[in-house]
Each structure stands twice: as structure tokens, then as C-alpha cells.
C-alpha positions as CSV (number, residue, x, y, z in Angstrom):
1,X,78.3,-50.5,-72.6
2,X,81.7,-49.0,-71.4
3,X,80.9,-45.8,-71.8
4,X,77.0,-46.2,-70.0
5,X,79.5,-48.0,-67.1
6,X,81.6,-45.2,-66.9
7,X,79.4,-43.0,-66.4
8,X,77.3,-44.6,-63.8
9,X,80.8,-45.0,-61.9
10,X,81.4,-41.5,-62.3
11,X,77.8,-40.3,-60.9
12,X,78.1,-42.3,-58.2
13,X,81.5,-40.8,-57.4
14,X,80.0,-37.9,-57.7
15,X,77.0,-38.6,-55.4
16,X,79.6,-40.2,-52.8
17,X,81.8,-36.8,-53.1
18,X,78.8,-34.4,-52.8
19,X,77.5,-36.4,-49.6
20,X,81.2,-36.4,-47.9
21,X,81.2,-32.5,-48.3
22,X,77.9,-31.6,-47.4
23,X,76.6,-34.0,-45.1
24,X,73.3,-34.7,-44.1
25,X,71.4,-31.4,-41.5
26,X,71.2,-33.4,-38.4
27,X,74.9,-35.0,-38.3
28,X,76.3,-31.4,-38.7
29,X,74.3,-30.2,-35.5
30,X,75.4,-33.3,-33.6
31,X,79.2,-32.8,-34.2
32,X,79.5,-29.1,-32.9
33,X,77.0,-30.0,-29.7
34,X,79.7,-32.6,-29.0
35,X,82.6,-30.1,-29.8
36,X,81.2,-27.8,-27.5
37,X,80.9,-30.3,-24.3
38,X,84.0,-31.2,-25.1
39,X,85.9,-27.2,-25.1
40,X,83.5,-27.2,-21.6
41,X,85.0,-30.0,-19.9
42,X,88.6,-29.5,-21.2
43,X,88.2,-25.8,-19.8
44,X,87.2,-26.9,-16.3
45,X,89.9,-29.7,-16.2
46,X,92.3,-27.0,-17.1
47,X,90.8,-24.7,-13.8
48,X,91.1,-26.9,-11.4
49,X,94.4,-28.1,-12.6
50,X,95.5,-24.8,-11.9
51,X,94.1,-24.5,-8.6
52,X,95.5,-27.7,-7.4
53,X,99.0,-26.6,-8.9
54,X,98.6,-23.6,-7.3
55,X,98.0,-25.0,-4.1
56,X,100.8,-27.2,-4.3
57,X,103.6,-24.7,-5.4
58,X,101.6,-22.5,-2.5
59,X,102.4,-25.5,0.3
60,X,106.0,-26.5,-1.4
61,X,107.4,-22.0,-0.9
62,X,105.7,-22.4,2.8
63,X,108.0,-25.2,3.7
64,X,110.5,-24.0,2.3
65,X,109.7,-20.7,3.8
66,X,109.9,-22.6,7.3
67,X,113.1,-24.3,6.2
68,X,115.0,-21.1,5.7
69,X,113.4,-19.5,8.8
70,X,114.5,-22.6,10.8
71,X,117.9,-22.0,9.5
72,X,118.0,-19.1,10.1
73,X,116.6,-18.8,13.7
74,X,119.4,-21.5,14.7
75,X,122.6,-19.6,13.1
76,X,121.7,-16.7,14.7
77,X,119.9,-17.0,17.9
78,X,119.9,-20.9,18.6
79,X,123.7,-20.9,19.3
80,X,125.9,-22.4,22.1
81,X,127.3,-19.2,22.4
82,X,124.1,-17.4,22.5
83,X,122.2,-15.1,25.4
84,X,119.0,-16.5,25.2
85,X,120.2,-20.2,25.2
86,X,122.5,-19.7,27.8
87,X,119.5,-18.1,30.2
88,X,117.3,-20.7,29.3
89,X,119.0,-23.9,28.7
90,X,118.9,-24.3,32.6
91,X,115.8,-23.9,33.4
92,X,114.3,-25.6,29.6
93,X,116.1,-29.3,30.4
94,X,114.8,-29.5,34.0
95,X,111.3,-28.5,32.5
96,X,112.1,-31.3,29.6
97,X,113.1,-33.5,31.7
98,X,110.1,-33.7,34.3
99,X,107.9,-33.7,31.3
100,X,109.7,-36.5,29.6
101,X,107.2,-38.9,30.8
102,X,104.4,-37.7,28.2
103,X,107.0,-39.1,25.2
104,X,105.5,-42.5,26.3
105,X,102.3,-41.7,24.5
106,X,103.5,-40.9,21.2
107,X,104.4,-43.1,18.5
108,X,107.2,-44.3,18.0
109,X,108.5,-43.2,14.5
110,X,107.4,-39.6,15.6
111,X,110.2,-37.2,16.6
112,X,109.0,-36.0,20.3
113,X,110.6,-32.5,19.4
114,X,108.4,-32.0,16.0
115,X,104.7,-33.9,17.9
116,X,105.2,-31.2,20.6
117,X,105.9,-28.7,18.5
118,X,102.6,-29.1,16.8
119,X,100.8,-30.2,19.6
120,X,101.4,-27.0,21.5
121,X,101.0,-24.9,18.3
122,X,97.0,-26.2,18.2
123,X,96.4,-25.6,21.4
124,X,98.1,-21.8,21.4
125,X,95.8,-21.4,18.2
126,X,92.1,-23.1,20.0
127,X,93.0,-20.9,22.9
128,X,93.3,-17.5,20.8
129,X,89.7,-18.4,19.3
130,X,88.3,-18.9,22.5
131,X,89.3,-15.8,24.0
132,X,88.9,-14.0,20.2
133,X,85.0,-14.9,20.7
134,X,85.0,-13.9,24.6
135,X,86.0,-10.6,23.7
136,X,82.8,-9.6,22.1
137,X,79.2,-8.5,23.9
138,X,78.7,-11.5,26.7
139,X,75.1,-10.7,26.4
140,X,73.4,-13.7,24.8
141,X,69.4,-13.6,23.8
142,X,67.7,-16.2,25.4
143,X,65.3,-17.3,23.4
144,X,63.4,-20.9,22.8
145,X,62.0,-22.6,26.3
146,X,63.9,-20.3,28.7
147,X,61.5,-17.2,29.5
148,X,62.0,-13.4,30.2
149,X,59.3,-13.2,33.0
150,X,57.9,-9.2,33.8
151,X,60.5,-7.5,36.6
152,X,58.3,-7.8,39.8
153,X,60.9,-7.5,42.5
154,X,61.3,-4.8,45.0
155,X,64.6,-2.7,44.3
156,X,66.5,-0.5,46.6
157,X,69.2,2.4,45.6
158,X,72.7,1.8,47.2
159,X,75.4,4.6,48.1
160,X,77.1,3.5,44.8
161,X,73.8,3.7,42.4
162,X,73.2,0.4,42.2
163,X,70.1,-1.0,42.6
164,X,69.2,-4.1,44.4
165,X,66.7,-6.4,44.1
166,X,65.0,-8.2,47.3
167,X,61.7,-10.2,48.1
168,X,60.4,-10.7,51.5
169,X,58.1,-13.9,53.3
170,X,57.3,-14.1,56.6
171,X,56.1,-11.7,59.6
172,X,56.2,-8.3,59.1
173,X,59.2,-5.8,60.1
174,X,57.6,-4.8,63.4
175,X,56.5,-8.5,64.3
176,X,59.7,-10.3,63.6
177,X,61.0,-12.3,66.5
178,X,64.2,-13.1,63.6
179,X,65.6,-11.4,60.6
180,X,67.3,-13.9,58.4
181,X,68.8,-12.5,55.4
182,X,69.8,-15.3,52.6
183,X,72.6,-14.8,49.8
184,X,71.8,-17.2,46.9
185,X,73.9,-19.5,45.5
186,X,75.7,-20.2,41.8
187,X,73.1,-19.9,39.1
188,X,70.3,-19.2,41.8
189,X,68.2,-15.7,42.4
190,X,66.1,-14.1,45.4
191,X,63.3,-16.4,44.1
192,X,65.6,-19.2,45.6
193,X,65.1,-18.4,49.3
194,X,64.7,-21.7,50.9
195,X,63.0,-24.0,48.4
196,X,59.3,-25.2,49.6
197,X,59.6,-23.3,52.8
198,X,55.9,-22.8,54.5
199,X,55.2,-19.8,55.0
200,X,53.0,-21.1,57.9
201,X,56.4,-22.3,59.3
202,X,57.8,-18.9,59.0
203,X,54.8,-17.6,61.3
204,X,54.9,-19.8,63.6
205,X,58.4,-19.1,64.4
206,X,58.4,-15.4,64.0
207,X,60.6,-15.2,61.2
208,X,61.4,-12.2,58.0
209,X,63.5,-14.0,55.6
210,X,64.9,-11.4,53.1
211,X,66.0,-12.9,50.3
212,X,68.1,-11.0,47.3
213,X,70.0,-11.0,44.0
214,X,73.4,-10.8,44.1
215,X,75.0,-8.0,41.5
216,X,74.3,-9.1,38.0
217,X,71.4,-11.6,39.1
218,X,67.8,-11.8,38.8
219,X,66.8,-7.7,38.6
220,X,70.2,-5.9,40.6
221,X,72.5,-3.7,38.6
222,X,76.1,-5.9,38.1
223,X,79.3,-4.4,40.1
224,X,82.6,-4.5,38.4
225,X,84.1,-4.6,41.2
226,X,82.7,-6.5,43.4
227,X,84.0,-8.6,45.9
228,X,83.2,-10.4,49.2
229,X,83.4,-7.3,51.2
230,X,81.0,-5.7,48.9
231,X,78.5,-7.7,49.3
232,X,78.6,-8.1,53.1
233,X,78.1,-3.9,52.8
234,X,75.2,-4.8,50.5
235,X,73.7,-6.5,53.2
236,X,73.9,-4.0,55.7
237,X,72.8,-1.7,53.5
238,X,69.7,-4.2,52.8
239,X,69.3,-4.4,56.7
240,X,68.4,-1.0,57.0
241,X,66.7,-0.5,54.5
242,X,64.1,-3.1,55.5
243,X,64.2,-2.1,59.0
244,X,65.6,-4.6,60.3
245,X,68.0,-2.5,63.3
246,X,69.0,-4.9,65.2
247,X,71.4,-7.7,64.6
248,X,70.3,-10.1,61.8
249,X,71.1,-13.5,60.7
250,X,72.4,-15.5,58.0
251,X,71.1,-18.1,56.0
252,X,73.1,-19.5,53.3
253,X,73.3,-23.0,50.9
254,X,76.1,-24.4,48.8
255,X,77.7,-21.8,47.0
256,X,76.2,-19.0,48.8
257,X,77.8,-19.8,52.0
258,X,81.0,-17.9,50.8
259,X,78.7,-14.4,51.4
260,X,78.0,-15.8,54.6
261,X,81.2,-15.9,55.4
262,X,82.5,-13.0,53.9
263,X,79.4,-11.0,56.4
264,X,80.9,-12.8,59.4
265,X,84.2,-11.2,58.9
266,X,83.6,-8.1,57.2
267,X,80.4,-6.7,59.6
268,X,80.2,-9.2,62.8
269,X,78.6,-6.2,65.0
270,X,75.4,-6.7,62.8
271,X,75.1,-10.5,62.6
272,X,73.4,-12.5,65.2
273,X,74.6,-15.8,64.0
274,X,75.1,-18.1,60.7
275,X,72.9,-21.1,59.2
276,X,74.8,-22.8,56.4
277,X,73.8,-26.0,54.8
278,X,76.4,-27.5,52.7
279,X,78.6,-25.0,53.1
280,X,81.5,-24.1,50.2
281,X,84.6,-23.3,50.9
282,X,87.6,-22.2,49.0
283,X,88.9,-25.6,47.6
284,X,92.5,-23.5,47.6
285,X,92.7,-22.7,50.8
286,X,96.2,-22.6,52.1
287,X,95.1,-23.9,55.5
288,X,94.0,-27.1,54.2
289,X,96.2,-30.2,54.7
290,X,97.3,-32.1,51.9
291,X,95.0,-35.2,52.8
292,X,91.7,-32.4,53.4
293,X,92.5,-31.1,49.9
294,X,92.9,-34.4,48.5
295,X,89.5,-35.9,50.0
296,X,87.6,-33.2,48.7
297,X,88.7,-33.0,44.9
298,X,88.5,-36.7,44.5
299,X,85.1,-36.2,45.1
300,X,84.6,-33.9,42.0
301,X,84.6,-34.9,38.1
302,X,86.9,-34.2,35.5
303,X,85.0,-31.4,33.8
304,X,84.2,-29.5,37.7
305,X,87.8,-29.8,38.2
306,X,88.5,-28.2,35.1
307,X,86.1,-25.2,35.8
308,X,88.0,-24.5,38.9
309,X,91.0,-24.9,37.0
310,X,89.7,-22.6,34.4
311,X,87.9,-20.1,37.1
312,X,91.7,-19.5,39.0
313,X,93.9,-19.5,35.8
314,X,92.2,-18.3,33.3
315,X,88.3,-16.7,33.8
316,X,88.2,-15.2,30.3
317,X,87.5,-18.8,28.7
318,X,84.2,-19.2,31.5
319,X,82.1,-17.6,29.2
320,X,82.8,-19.8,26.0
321,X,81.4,-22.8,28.4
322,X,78.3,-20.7,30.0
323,X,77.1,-20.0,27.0
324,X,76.5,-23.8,25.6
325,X,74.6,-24.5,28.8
326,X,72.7,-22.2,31.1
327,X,73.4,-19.2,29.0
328,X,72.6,-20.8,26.1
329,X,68.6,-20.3,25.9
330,X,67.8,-24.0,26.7
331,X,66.4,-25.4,29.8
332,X,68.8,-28.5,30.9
333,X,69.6,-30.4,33.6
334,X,71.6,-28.8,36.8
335,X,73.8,-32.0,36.8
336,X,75.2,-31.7,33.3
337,X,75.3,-27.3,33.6
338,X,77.3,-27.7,36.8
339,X,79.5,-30.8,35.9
340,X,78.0,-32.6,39.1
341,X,78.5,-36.1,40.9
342,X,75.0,-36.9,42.6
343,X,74.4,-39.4,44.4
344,X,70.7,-42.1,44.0
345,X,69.0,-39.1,46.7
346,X,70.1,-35.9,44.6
347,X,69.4,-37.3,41.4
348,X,66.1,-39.0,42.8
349,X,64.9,-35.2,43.8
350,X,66.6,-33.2,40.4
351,X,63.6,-35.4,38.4
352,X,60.9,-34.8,40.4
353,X,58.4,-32.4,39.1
354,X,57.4,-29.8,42.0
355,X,62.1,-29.4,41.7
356,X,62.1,-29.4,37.9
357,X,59.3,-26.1,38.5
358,X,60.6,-24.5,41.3
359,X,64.3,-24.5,39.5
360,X,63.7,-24.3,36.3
361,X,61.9,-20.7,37.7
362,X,64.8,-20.0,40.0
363,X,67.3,-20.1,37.0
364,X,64.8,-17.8,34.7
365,X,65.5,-15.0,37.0
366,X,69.1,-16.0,37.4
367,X,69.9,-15.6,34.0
368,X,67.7,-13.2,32.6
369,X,70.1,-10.2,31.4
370,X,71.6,-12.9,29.5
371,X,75.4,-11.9,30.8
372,X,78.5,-14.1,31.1
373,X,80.1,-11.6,33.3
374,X,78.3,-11.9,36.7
375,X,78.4,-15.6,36.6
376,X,82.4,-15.0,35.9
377,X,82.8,-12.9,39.2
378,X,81.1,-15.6,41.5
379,X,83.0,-18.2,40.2
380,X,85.9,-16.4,40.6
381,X,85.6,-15.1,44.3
382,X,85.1,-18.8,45.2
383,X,88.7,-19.4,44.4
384,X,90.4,-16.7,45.0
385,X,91.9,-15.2,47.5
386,X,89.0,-14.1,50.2
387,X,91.0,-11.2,51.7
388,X,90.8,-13.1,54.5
389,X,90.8,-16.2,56.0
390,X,88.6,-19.0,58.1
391,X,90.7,-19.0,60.9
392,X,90.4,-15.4,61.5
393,X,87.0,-15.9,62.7
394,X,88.1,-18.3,65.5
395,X,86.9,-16.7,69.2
396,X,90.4,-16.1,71.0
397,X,91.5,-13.5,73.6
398,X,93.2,-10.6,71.7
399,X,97.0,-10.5,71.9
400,X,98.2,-7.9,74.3
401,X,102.1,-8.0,73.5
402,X,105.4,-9.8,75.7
403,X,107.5,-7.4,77.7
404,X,108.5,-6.8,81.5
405,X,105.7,-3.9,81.5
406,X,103.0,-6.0,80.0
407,X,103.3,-8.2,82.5
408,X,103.8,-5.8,85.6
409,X,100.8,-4.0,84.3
410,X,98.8,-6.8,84.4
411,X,99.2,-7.3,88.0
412,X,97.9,-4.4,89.0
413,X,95.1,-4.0,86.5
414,X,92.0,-6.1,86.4
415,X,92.2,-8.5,83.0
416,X,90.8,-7.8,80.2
417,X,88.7,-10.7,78.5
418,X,87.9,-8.9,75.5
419,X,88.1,-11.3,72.8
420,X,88.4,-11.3,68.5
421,X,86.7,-13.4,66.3
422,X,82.9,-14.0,65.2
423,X,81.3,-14.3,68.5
424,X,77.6,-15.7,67.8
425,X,77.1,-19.6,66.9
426,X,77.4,-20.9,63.4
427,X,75.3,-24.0,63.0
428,X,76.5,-26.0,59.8
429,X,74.6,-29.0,58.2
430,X,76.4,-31.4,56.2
431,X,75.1,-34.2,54.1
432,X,77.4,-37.2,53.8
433,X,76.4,-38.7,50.8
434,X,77.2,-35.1,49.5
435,X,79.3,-35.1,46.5
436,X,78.9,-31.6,45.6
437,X,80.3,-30.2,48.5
438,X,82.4,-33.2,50.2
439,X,82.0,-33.3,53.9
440,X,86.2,-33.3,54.0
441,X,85.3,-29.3,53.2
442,X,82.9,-29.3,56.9
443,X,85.5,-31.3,58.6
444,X,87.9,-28.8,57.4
445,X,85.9,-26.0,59.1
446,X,85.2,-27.5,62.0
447,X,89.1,-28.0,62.2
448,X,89.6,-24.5,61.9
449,X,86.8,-23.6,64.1
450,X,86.0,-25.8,67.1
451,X,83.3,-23.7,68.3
452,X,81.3,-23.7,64.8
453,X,78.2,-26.9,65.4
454,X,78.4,-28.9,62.9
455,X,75.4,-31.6,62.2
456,X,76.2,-34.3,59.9
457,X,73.2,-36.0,58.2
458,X,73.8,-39.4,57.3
459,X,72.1,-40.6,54.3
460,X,71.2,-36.8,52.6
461,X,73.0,-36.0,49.2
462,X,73.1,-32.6,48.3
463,X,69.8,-31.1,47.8
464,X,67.7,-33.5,49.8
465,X,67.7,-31.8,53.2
466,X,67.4,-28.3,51.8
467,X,64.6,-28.2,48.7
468,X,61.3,-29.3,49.4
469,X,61.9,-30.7,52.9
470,X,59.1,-29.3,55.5
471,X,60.0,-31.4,58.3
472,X,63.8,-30.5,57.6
473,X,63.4,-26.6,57.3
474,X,61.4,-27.5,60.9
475,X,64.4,-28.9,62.4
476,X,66.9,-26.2,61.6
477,X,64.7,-23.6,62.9
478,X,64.2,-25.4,66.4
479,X,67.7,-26.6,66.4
480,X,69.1,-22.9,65.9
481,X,65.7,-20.9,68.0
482,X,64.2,-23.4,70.3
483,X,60.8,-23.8,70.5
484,X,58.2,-21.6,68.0
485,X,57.0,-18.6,70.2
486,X,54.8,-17.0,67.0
487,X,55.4,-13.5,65.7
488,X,56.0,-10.9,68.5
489,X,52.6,-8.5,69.1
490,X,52.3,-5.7,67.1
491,X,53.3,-2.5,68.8
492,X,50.3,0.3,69.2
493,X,51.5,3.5,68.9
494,X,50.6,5.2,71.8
495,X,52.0,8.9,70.8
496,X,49.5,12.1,72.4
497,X,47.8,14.0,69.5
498,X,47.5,17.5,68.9
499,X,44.1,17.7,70.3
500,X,45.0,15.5,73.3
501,X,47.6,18.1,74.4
502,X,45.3,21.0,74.2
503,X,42.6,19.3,76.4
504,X,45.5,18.0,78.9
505,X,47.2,21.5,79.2
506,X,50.2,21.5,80.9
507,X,50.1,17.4,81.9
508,X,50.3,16.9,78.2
509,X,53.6,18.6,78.3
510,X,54.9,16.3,80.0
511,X,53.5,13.3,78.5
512,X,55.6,14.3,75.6
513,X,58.6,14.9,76.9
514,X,58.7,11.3,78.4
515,X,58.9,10.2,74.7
516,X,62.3,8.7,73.8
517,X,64.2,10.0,71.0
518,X,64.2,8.8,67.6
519,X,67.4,6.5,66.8
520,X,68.2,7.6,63.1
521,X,70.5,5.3,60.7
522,X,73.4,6.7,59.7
523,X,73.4,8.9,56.3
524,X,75.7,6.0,54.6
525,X,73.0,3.9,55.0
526,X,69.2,5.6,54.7
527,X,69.4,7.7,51.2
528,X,68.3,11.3,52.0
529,X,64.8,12.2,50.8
530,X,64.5,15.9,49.9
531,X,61.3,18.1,49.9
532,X,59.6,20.8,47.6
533,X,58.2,24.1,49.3
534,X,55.0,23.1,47.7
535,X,54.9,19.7,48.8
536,X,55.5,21.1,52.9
537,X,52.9,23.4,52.1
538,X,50.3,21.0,50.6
């Protein structure tokens, strides 16, 4: 029995042994799956553990980096003894010190020198991006809601090889009782004109209103150099081509008033007077009083304020803002483009339909080369200097000089009343309730000059007496013409033919040498048209 024990014992050992070796199939496949996960995770701990060390050994030398360079920068060049600190300790601590009031709004366990430091460092490093990404092609594609409608304007060529766009309405050239000519405003186009103006209206009172697109706008070529001056020779240039030879008025809104006042300086001789409605002038005008410059930006929001700012300081950011609103391929709302206070009138009138259509059209054509750089210019010229200034346009005798002879020579000559200045009227209407353009800037102008009419409207906003007003267009026309006469009668030409002569004989001779001779525009102004051989002969 011992031995028949001893043996089972032994083939079970044996059993036991053989099944510790081997192992079942399935356990053996489980156990290197398992190993494997395992070497897989341990291998991407170990990664990023290496990154992260990486990245702190990376930030640990770059403070110590700025450590040393700090050190250095202070033994050598931030010394008492030092050139650069002596030049600008002076002027530093009085710039510190005005500025010492902004260490109110930090907190108080921050070192005011570091929090600046930083501070300033951001804002040097946003500004390099913006003007980085201004740098590039301002053309943006407009796609989405805004569309690209089929050019359909009339273009002329100036002296310069630009061409530019125009649209007329009204009487014709040879029936016009009045030329008004009429520079558009800020985001605006020839299709602008006078919003919802009858054309019945225009007939009635004998009007041509030629309207066009300023460089860069609508359908005309952009100028790179363009300026106030420019375009007032623009518009002569427009006069004559259009026929218009006589003297011409002006018709401008809002923003566009600054062309109107740039043609009443720059080319008087051809302007018969000035209609501006809301007119803008240059909010940094140095002949403004503190209390008329004060008045008219508290009228303004933060963010318009800031686009002056922007438009007189620095002009390269403009585009970065133009292209997240009107540039930016989306129809929106004029208020929130243009950073605009309106009051219960304006915005009333911004959501009605018929406005909504008429601008929505108007700013198509404004934008459609889909360039930041026009848009740039305008704002610009509003702030800028002019190259001249309102009070040059002030009717007063010219100056004839102080001396013994001046005076002894007037007494013996007859005086001479020529006088300087813009010399035809310049009606003005001004809403009150106008917080686009404050009525502080008309109250400045008719400061400057007395003999300028200006009508103040008591409850109109911005918009409301200019887009979509009948009775109100009606009311500037008889204010500024009198009473509607109609279109003048067409003139019959009354010239003796070939045949007429030869049946007349000699008395048709004489018929045409009572004919006056033609006036011809000057060669600056009517481009030359040349002729084949074959076309005189055909």
C-alpha cells in the first residue's frame, strides 16, 4: 500500500509539474496580449514624459536666459553714469509720473514696473499682427448675400488715365435750368444721388443731377494719390465733359460734404453755389474752440472715436476693421459698420424696407472691387489736414498792404471792392437730433462763416430729412431756386444748309457770317479725338 501511495503522490507531482510548465493554450495567449498593452502604455508614458521635461528645462534656460540678459543690460547700459539714462531719465520720470495714476488699477501684490512691462509687450506684439495681416492683397472676395451686379455706369477718361464713373437724372444737358453735381458720402456710390428723389421733381424744377463714384468706388479707377484738390479737378473735369459750361452746383450729405468743400476752395469760378445736409467737417480742426470740440465728440461712441483715432494715427490698422464689417461679404446694419449713435427717427428709417433696398444696393456698388484702400483714403482726408482751411472761404475785401503810399494812392484812385472768398450762397441743413454729425459741427461753421444759411430742423436725426423724403427734397429745391419754372425750351438749331446758301446767293453769305463762334473747352479738359484718312473720306 506504500508503495501504490507513493506512486500516486508521485504522478500527481508529476501532473502538477507538467501543467506549471506548459500551461493550458488560452492562458499563454492572454499573458503576452496583456504584456503587450502594457510595453504600449509604458512607451507613451515615457513620450510624453519627455515632452513635458523638455518643455520645462525649455521654459527654466529662457528665464534664465532673461535673467542674464537683464543683468547684463543693467551693468552695461542701465548705469547712473550712462548716456542713454542720462538723456532719458528726464524726460522718462515726468512721463512716469503723469502716468502714475493707471498703478491704481492693478493689484496690489503686482510690481507696477513688471505688469507694464508685459502689458505693453502684448500690445507691441497684437499690433505687429495687425499690421503683419494688412500688409497682404486688401482685395477681399465678397461672396455670400453681398452681390457683384453687371458694370452699367457711364465712364469718362481723365487727363491722368483714370476713368470715372457717373449716372445722370433729370432734364437733359440743353434743357437744364440747374447742374447739380453730387459727391457721395463714406461707404456710398453714384447710385446714392439723393435717395427717393422724383424724378418728376427734378423736371419740374429744371434740374441735371450728376452724380459719381469717387476713386476706388462703385466702377472709377482708385488714385493713390488722391486728395481734396483732386477731386474738385475731377469735377471740373466731369463738368465738361457732360456739358455742363456754365457754373454748376453742389450737392453734398454727411461725409461727402468734405468734396464740397474742398470744390469751393479749390475751383470757386466754376461753382454756382453749395447744398449740404449734415455737413462733416474736420473734427481736428484747429479753429475749433475747446467747448466746439468738446460738444461734438461727446456726441460720438467709443468705437467712432476710436476710428478717428485710428484714421489720424495710424490708417494701416483700418483695413483689419473694414474687413469684419462691410468688407467682409455680409450685408449688416449701417449703425453697427459705422460705430453710430442714432437717435428713435434714424433708427425708425434704417429698418424700414424701401431704406434696407435702396442701401443695401448703394453699398453693393460701393464695395464691389472688394478694396480696403479707397475706403482708407476717405477716412483719412476727413482728418487730416485739408490744405486749407474754413475760414479761407469767408467773403472779405482783399488786403491791399499799410504804408504812406497805399494810403496816398488810395485817394486819388477810385476803391477797389474786389473781394476773396467763395462768393455764391452755401445753404446748410442741420438736424438737431443728429448724432452722427452734431449740430456743434454747423454751429462751428456758421461761426466761421456768417454769411453761410444755415437751417436747423428740429426733430430730424440723421437720415430722416435726406432719404426718402419727397416733401423735404421739395423744400430744399424752393428754399435754394425759388419757385419751379420747368426745364428751359429746347433750343432749335437754326444753322443755313448747304442747299439754302446756294438758292440765297450772296444773302446767304451773310447769314453765315452772323453766326457766333464756337467756344471750345480747353485741351486739359475735352480729350482730343483723332481721325483716319479713311474715316474723313467715308
Amino acid at each position: 500500500m506504500s508503495e501504490v501511495n507513493e506512486s500516486r503522490s508521485t504522478w500527481g507531482d508529476e501532473f502538477v509539474r507538467l501543467e506549471d510548465d506548459t500551461g493550458p493554450p488560452h492562458r499563454s495567449y492572454y499573458s503576452t496580449s496583456t504584456a503587450a498593452a502594457a510595453t504600449k502604455k509604458a512607451a507613451e508614458e515615457d513620450w510624453r514624459y519627455h515632452v513635458v521635461e523638455f518643455a520645462k528645462g525649455f521654459a527654466e534656460m529662457s528665464v534664465e536666459f532673461g535673467k542674464g540678459v537683464r543683468d547684463v543690460v543693467k551693468q552695461s547700459i542701465v548705469r547712473e553714469d550712462s548716456v542713454i539714462v542720462k538723456k532719458l531719465r528726464g524726460p522718462c520720470e515726468r512721463i512716469c509720473g503723469k502716468l502714475r495714476f493707471l498703478n491704481e488699477y492693478l493689484p496690489e501684490d503686482r510690481d507696477p514696473v513688471q505688469s507694464w512691462t508685459v502689458i505693453l509687450f502684448v500690445l507691441l506684439l497684437a499690433f505687429t499682427v495687425l499690421i503683419v495681416n494688412t500688409d497682404h492683397d486688401t482685395s477681399t472676395p465678397l461672396v455670400k448675400k453681398m452681390c457683384i451686379h453687371p458694370p452699367s455706369a457711364t465712364r469718362i477718361l481723365l487727363p491722368n488715365g483714370r476713368y470715372l464713373a457717373y449716372k445722370e437724372q433729370g432734364v437733359p444737358a440743353d434743357q437744364a435750368r440747374y447742374s447739380v453735381i453730387v459727391p457721395h458720402s463714406f461707404l456710398s456710390s453714384r447710385l446714392a444721388g439723393i435717395p427717393g428723389i422724383r424724378d418728376s421733381l427734378l423736371q419740374e424744377f429744371g434740374i441735371r443731377l450728376v452724380t459719381f463714384d469717387l476713386p476706388g468706388f462703385g466702377e472709377s479707377d482708385p488714385d493713390p494719390d488722391r486728395g481734396l484738390e483732386s477731386s474738385a479737378l475731377d469735377m471740373v473735369h466731369l463738368s465738361y465733359s457732360v456739358n455742363i459750361t456754365d457754373k454748376f452746383w453742389v450737392l453734398a450729405f454727411s461725409g461727402g460734404s468734405i468734396h464740397a468743400w474742398a470744390a469751393l476752395r479749390f475751383i470757386p469760378d466754376r461753382v454756382a453755389g453749395a447744398i449740404m445736409v449734415a455737413p462733416m467737417v474736420n473734427p481736428y480742426d484747429p479753429s475749433m474752440t475747446k467747448e466746439e470740440r468738446r460738444r461734438m465728440w461727446a456726441k460720438w461712441t467709443g468705437k467712432k472715436k476710436l476710428m478717428y483715432t485710428l484714421a489720424k494715427k495710424f490708417p494701416r490698422l483700418l483695413p483689419y476693421f473694414y474687413r469684419r464689417s462691410f468688407l467682409s461679404g455680409k450685408h449688416g446694419q449701417i449703425d453697427k459698420w459705422l460705430s453710430l449713435a442714432l437717435g428713435n427717427r434714424d433708427r425708425a428709417l434704417i429698418e424700414h424696407p424701401l431704406f434696407k433696398e435702396s442701401w443695401q444696393r448703394d453699398v453693393e456698388e460701393s464695395v464691389r472691387q472688394g478694396n480696403a484702400n479707397p475706403f482708407v483714403q476717405e477716412a483719412v482726408l476727413q482728418v487730416s489736414n485739408w490744405g486749407f482751411k474754413l475760414t479761407e472761404l469767408k467773403v472779405k475785401k482783399k488786403h491791399k498792404g499799410k504804408g504812406f503810399l497805399v494810403w496816398l494812392k488810395s485817394i486819388y484812385e477810385q476803391e477797389d471792392e474786389s473781394m476773396n472768398g467763395f462768393l455764391g450762397p452755401i445753404h446748410i441743413w442741420q438736424g438737431m437730433d443728429d448724432k452722427v454729425v452734431p449740430p456743434a459741427m454747423s454751429d462751428f461753421v456758421q461761426r466761421v462763416l456768417p454769411d453761410a444759411m444755415v437751417h436747423k430742423l428740429l426733430y430730424e436725426g440723421h437720415f430722416t430729412y435726406f432719404y426718402l423724403c419727397g416733401e423735404c427734397h421739395r423744400q430744399i429745391f424752393t428754399t435754394v431756386f425759388g419757385t419751379p419754372q420747368g426745364p428751359l425750351a429746347p433750343e432749335v438749331d437754326q444753322t443755313p444748309t448747304i442747299k439754302d446758301t446756294e438758292d440765297t446767293g450772296t444773302e446767304g453769305l451773310e447769314v453765315l457770317g452772323e453766326i457766333p463762334q464756337t467756344s471750345f473747352l480747353p485741351t486739359e479738359s475735352v480729350p482730343q479725338v483723332c481721325f483716319n484718312s479713311s474715316d474723313l473720306e467715308a
